[in-house]
C-alpha positions as CSV (number, residue, x, y, z in Angstrom):
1,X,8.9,24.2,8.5
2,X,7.8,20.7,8.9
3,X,8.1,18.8,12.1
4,X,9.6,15.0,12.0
5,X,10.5,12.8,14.5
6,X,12.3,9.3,13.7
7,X,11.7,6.4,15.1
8,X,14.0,3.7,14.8
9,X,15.6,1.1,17.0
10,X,19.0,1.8,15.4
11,X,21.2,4.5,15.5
12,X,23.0,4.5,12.5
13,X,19.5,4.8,10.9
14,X,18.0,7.6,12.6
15,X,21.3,9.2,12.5
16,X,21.6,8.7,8.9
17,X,18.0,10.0,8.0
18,X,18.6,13.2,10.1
19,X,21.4,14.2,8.2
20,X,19.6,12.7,5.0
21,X,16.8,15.5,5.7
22,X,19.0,18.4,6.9
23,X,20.8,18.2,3.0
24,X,18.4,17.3,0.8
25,X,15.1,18.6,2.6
26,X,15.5,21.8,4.2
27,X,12.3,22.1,4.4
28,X,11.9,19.7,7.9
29,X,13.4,19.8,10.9
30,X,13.9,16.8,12.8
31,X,12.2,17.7,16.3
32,X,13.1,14.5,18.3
33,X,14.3,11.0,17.8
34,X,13.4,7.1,19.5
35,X,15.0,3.9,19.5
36,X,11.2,2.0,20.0
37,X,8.0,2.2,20.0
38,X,7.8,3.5,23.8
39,X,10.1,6.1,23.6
40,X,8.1,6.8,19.9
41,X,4.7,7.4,20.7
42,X,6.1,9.4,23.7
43,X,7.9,11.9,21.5
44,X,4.6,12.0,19.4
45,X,2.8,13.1,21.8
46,X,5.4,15.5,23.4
47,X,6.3,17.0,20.0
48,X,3.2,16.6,18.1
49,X,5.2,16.1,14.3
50,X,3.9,16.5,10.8
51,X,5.8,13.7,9.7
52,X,7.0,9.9,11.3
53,X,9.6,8.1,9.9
54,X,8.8,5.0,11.1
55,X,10.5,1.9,11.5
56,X,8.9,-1.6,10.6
57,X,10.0,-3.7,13.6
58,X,11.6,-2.8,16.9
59,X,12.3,-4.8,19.6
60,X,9.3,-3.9,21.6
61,X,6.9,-3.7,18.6
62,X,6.0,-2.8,15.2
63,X,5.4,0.9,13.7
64,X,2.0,-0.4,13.2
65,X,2.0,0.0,17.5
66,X,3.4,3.2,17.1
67,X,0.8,4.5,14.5
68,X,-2.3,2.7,16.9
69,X,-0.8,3.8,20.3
70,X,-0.8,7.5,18.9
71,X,-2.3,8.4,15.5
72,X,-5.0,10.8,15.6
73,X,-5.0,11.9,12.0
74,X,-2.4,14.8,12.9
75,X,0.7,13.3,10.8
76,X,1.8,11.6,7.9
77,X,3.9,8.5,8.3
78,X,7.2,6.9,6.2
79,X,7.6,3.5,7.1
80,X,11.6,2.7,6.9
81,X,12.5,-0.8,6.8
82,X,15.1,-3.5,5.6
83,X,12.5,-5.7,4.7
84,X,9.3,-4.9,2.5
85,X,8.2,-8.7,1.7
86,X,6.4,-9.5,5.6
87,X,4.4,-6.4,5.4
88,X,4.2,-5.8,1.6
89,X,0.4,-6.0,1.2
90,X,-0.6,-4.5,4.3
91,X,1.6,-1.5,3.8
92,X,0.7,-1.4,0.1
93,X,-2.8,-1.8,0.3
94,X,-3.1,1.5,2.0
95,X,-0.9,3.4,-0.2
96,X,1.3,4.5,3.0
97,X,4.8,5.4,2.1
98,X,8.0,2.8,2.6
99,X,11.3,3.2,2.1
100,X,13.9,0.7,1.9
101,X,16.9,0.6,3.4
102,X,19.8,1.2,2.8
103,X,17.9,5.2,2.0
104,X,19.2,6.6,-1.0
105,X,18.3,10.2,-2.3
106,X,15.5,9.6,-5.1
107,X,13.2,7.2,-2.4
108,X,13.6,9.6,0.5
109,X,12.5,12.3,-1.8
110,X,9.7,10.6,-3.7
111,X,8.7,9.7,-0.4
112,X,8.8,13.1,1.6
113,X,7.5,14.8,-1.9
114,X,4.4,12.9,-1.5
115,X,3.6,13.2,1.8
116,X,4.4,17.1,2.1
117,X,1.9,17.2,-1.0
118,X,-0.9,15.7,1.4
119,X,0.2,17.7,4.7
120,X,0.2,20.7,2.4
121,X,-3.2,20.3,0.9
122,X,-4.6,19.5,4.4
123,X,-7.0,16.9,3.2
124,X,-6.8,13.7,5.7
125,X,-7.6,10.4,4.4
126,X,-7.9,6.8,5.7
127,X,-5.2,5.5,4.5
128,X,-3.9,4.9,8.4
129,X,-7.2,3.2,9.6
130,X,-7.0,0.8,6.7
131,X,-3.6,-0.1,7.4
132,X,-4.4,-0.5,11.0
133,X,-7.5,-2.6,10.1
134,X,-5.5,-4.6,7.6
135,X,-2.6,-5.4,10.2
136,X,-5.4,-6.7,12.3
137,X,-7.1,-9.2,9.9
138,X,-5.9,-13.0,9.7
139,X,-5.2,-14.6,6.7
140,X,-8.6,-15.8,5.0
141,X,-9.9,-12.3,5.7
142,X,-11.2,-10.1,2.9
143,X,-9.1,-6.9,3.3
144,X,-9.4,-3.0,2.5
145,X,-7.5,-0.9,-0.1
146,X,-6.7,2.4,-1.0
147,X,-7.1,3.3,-5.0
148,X,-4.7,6.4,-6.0
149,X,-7.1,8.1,-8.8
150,X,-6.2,11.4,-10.7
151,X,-5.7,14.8,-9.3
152,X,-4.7,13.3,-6.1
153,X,-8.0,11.5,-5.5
154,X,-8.1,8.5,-3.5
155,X,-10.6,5.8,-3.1
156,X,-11.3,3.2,-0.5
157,X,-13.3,0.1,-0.8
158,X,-13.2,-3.7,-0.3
159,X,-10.5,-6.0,-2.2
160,X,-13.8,-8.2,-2.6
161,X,-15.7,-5.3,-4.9
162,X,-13.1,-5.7,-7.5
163,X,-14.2,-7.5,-10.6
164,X,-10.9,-7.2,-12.4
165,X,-8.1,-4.8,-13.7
166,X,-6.2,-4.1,-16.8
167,X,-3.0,-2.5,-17.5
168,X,-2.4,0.2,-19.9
169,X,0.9,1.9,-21.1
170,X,0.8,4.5,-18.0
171,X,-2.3,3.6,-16.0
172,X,-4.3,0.7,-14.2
173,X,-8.0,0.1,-14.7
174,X,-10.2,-1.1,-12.2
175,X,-13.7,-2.8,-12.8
176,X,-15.8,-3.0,-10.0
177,X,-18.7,-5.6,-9.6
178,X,-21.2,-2.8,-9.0
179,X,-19.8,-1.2,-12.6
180,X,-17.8,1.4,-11.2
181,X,-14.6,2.1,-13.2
182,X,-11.3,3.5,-11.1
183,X,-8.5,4.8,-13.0
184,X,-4.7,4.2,-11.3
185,X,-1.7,5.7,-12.5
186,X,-0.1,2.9,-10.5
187,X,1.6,0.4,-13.3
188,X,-0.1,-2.6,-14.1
189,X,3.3,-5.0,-13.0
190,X,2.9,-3.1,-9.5
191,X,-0.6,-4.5,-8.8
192,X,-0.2,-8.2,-10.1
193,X,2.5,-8.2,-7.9
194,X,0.6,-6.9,-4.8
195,X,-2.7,-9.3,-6.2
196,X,-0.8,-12.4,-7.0
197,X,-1.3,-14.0,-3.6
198,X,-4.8,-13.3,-2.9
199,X,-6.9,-14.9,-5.0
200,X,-6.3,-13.0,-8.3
201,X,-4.9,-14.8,-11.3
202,X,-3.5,-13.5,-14.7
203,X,-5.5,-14.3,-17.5
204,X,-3.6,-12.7,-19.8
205,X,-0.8,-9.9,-20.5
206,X,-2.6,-6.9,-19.9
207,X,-5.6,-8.3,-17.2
208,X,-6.3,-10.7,-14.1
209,X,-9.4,-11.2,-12.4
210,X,-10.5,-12.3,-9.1
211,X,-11.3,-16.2,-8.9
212,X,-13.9,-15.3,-6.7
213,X,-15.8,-13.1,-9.0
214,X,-16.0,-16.5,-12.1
215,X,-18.7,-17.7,-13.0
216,X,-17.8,-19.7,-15.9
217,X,-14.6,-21.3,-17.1
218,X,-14.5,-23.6,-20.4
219,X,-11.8,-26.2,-20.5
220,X,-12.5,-26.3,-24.0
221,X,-13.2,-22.3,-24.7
222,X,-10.5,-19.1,-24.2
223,X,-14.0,-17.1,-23.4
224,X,-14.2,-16.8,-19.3
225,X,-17.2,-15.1,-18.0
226,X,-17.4,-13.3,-14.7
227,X,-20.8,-13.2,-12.0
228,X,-21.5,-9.7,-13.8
229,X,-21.9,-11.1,-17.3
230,X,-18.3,-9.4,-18.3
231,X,-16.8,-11.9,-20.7
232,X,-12.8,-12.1,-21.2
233,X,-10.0,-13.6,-22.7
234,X,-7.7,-16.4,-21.3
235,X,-4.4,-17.6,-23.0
236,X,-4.3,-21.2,-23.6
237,X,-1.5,-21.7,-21.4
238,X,-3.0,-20.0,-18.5
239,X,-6.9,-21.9,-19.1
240,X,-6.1,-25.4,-17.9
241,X,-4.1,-23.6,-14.4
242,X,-6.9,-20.9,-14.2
243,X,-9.7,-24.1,-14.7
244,X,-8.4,-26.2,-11.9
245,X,-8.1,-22.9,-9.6
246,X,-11.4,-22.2,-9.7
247,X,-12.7,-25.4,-9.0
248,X,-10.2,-25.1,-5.9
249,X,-11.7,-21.8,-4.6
């Protein structure tokens, strides 16, 4: 059986995900429960759980408090939230799990299934520390991600190594500046969504690059060509916004 405890500032919410878990996921028990992020990190340590359902923001704090006032790389965490779009990069970055609320069946078991897989398999990974280290960066900051690989592999390195990606019908390539080659099974719309806002531009329907990581872009030529020699493709509608980007960076 696996321990949980929920943390959440409202009721209805951790009431809902007990009974969410006692019917569809027999297989943990809900050892304690906390409205914020004191009462949270004392049930932690009291109970020492498996698994944290964690909500985003509570009136005393954020799960991330929760997760850096008592992580020790003992439990797995679901974050819980009515609102992804603050936190989206952070959380995603570090391929922690989130549901959004209002919970319904398939995202609470996708969720659970995934984490019960790691917890099972007993290897620990990062992912926390980058998501703490992540939370803690400002803005202009160059931040860390996690990289989901196959047969469960994960990879962590700097947003700033990546070159560019490409999307295939049920993967994501990554091209790293020091010629390493990641496969994702992530989707290629899930990571131009995540990219979009920090320096990485579409070039085309299946690749964007880091603006970064140019080193020369014709105004007159659909041929782009990156600081390691890699030579791509542009659109014509997206050279003339690409062009003026760049010289913007």
């Amino acid at each position: 059986m696996i321990r949980a405890v929920i943390i959440d500032d409202e009721r209805n919410s951790r009431d809902i995900i007990s009974l969410m878990l006692g019917k569809y996921c027999p297989q943990i028990e809900a050892v304690g429960t906390a409205a914020n992020c004191r009462e949270g990190i004392e049930q932690i340590r009291n109970h020492k759980p498996q698994l944290v359902f964690l909500d985003l923001e509570m009136p005393d704090g954020t799960g991330f408090d929760v997760l850096a006032g008592a992580y020790d790389a003992s439990f797995e965490a679901i974050f819980v939230t009515a609102f992804e779009k603050r936190f989206l990069h952070t959380i995603r970055l570090s391929e922690v799990e989130l549901i959004l609320k209002p919970i319904d069946k398939e995202s609470l078991l996708q969720a659970v299934g995934t984490v019960i897989k790691r917890i099972e398999n007993k290897n620990p990974h990062p992912r926390y520390e980058v998501l703490l280290a992540n939370f803690n960066k400002s803005a202009g900051e160059v931040r860390q991600m996690v990289i989901p690989c196959s047969q469960g592999k994960e990879v962590t390195l700097s947003v700033d190594e990546v070159s560019y990606f490409e999307g295939f019908s049920e993967k994501t390539v990554f091209y790293l500046e020091d010629g390493r080659v990641l496969n994702s099974p992530r989707s290629f719309r899930y990571y131009t969504e995540l990219f979009t806002n920090m320096r990485f531009y579409q070039i085309n329907n299946h690749q964007m690059v880091q603006v970064s990581h140019l080193q020369k872009v014709d105004p007159d030529d659909t041929k782009i060509v990156l600081r390691n020699k890699v030579v791509l493709e542009v659109t014509d509608r997206r050279r003339k916004e690409l062009l003026v980007i760049w010289k913007s960076r």
